[in-house]
PASEBA-1860 file (N, C-alpha, C; in nm, 3 decimals):
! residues 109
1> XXXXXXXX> -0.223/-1.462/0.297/-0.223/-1.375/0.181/-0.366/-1.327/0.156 ~ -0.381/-1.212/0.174/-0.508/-1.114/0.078/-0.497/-1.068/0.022 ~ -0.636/-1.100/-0.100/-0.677/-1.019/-0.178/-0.773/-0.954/-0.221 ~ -0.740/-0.814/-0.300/-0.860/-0.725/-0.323/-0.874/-0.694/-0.460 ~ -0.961/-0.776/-0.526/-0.988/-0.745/-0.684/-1.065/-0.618/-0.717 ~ -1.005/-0.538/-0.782/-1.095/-0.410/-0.852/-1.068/-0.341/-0.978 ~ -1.182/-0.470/-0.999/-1.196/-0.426/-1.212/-1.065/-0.532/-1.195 ~ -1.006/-0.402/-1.281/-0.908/-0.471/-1.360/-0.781/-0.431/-1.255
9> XXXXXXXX> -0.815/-0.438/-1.148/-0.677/-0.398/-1.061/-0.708/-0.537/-0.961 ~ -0.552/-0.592/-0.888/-0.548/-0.679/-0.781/-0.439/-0.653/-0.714 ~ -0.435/-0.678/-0.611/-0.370/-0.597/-0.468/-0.374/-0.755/-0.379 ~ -0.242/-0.782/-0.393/-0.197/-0.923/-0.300/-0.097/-0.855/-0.178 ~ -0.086/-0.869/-0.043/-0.056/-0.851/0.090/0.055/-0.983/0.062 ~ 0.163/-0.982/-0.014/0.251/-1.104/-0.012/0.311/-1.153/0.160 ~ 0.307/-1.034/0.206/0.387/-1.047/0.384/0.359/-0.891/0.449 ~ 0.298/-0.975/0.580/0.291/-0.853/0.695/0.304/-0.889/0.819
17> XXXXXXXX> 0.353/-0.859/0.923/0.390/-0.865/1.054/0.463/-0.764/1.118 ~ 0.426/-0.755/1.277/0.481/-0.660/1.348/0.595/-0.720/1.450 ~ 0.740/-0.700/1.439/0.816/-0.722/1.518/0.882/-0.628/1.592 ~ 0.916/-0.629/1.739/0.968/-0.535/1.787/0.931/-0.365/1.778 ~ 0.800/-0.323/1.762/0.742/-0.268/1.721/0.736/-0.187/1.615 ~ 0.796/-0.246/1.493/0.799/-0.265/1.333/0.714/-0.333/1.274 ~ 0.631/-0.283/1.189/0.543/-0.294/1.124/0.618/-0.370/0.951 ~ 0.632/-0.484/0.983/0.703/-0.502/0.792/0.589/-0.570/0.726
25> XXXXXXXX> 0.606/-0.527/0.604/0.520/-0.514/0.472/0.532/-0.524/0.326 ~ 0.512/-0.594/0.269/0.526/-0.638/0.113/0.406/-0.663/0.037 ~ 0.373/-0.574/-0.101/0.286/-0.583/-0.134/0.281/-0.567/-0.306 ~ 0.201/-0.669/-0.357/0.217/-0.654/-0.493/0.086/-0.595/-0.554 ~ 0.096/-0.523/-0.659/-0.026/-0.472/-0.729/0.021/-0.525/-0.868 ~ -0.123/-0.554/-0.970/-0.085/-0.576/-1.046/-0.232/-0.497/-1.132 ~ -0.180/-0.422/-1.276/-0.280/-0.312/-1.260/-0.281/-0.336/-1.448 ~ -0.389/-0.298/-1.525/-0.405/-0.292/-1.656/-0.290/-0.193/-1.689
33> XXXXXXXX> -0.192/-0.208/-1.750/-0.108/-0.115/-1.780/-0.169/0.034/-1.882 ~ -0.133/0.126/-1.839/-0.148/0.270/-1.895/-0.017/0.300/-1.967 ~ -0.030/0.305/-2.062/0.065/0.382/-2.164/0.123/0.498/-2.090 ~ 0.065/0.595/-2.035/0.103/0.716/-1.980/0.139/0.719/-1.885 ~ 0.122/0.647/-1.783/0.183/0.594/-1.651/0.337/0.536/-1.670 ~ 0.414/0.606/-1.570/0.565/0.600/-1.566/0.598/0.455/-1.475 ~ 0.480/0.473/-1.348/0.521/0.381/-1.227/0.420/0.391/-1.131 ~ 0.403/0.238/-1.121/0.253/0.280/-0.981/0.294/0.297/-0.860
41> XXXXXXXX> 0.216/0.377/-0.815/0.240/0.478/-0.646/0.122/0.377/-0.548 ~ 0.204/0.330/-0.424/0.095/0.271/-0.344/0.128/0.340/-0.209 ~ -0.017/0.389/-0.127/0.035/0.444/-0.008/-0.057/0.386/0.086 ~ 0.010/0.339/0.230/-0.073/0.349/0.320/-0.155/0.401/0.389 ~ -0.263/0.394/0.406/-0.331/0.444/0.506/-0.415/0.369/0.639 ~ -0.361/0.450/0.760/-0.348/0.417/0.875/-0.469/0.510/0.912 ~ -0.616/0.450/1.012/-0.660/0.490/1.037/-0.647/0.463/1.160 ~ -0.704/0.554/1.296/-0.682/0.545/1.418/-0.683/0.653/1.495
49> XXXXXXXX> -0.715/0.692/1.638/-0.712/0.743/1.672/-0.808/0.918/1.643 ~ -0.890/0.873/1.585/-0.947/1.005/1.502/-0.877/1.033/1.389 ~ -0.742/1.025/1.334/-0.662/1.077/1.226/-0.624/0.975/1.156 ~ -0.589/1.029/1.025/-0.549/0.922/0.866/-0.403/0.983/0.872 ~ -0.277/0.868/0.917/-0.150/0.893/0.839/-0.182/0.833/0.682 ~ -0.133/0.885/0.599/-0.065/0.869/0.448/0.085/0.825/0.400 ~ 0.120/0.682/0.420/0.250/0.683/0.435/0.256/0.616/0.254 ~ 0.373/0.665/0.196/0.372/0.625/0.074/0.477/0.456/0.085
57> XXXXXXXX> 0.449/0.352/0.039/0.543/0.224/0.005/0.616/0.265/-0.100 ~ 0.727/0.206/-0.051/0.844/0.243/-0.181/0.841/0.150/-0.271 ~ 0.861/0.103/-0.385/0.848/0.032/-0.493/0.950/-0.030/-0.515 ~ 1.027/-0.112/-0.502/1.134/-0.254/-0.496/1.148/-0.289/-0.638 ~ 0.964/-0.286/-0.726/1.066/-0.342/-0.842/0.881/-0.319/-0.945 ~ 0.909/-0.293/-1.060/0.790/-0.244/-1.121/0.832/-0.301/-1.288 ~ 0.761/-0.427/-1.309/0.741/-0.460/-1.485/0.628/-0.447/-1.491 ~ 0.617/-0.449/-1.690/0.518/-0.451/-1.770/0.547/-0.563/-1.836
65> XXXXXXXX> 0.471/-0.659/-1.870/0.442/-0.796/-1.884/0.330/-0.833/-1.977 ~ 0.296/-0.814/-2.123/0.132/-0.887/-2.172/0.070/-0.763/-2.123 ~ 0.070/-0.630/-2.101/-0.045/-0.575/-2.078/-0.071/-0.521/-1.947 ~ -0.022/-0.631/-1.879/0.000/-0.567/-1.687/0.138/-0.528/-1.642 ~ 0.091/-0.432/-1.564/0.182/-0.357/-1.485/0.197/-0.399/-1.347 ~ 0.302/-0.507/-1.297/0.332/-0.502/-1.147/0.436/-0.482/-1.064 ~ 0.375/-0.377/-0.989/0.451/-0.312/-0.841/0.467/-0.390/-0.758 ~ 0.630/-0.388/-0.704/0.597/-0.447/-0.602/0.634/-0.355/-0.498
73> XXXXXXXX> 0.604/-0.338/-0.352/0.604/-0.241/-0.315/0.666/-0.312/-0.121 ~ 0.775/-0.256/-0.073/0.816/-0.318/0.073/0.870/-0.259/0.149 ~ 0.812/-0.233/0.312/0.935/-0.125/0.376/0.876/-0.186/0.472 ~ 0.974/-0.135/0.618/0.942/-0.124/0.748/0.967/-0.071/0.821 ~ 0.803/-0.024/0.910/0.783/0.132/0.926/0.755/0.091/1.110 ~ 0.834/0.226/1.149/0.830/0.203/1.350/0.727/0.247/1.327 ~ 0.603/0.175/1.421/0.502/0.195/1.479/0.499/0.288/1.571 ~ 0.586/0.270/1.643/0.585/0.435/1.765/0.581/0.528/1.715
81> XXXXXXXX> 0.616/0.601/1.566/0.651/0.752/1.475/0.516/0.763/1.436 ~ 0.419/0.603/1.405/0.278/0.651/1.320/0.215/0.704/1.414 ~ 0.143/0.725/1.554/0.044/0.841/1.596/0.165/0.876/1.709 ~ 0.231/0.938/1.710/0.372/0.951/1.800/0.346/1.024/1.912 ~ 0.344/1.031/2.042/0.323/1.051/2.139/0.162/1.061/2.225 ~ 0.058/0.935/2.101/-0.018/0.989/2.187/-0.105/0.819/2.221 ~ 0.003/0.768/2.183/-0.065/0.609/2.242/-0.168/0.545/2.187 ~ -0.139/0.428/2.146/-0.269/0.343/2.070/-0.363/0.282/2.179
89> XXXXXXXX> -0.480/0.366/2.229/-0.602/0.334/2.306/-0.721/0.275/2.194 ~ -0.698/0.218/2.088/-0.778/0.190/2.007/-0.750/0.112/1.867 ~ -0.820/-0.002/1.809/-0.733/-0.049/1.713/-0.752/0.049/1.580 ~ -0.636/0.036/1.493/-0.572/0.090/1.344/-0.654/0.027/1.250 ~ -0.717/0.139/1.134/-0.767/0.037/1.026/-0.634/0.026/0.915 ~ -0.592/-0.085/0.860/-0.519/-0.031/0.722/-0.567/-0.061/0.613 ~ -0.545/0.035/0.526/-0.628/-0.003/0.365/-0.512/0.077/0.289 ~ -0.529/0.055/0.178/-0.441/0.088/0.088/-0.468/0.182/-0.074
97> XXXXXXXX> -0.415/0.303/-0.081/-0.446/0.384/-0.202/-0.340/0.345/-0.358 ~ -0.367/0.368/-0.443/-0.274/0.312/-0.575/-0.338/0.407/-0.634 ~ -0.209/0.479/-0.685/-0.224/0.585/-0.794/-0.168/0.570/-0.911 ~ -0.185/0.518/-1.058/-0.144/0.502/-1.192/-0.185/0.599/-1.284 ~ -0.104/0.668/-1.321/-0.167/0.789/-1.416/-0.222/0.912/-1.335 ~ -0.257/0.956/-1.426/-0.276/1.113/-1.417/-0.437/1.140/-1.269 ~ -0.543/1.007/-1.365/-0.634/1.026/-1.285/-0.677/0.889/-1.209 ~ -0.575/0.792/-1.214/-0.667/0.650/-1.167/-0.650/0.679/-1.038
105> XXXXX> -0.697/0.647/-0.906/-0.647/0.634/-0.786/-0.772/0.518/-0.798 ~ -0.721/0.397/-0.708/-0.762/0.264/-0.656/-0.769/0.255/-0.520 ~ -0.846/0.260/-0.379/-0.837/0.259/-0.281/-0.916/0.081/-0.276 ~ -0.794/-0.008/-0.158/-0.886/-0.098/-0.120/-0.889/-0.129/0.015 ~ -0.949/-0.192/0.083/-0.953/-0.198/0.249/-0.956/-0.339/0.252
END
């Protein structure tokens, strides 16, 4: 399990592994809640190969609790579709973007 504290935001990696060349992933954020914020948005980003995919995590399940807001966020994504026909000659960075509200975006690596 990792984590990435920022401010008042934390970003736990509950589960990750690649099977069969599936990439599965579960991830919780837990964020100062915003009044104006409907639902937090977390997306991947895949670096590699010279290019950034942007893949968005779908959200499984999202309370407000005392003040915090946590996402939880889980899918699994074929690895062959992310740089698709041109072969991984190099390793992938992943880090992760969170968007709450109008203007927060949270990037952590």
């Amino acid at each position: 399990m990792q984590e990435a504290d920022m401010q008042n935001y934390q970003l736990t990696i509950e589960n990750i592994f690649v099977n069969k060349g599936k990439l599965n992933i579960k991830v919780t954020a837990r964020l100062k809640h915003n009044i104006n914020a409907t639902v937090a948005k977390i997306r991947l980003l895949f670096c590699g190969q010279g290019q950034t995919r942007r893949l968005p995590l779908p959200i499984s399940e999202c309370t407000v609790k005392n003040g915090i807001c946590t996402a939880v966020g889980e899918y699994s994504y074929n690895l062959y579709y992310l740089f698709y026909d041109q072969g991984l000659t190099e390793p992938v960075h992943l880090s992760f973007d969170i968007a709450y509200g109008a203007d927060e975006h949270i990037k952590a690596d």
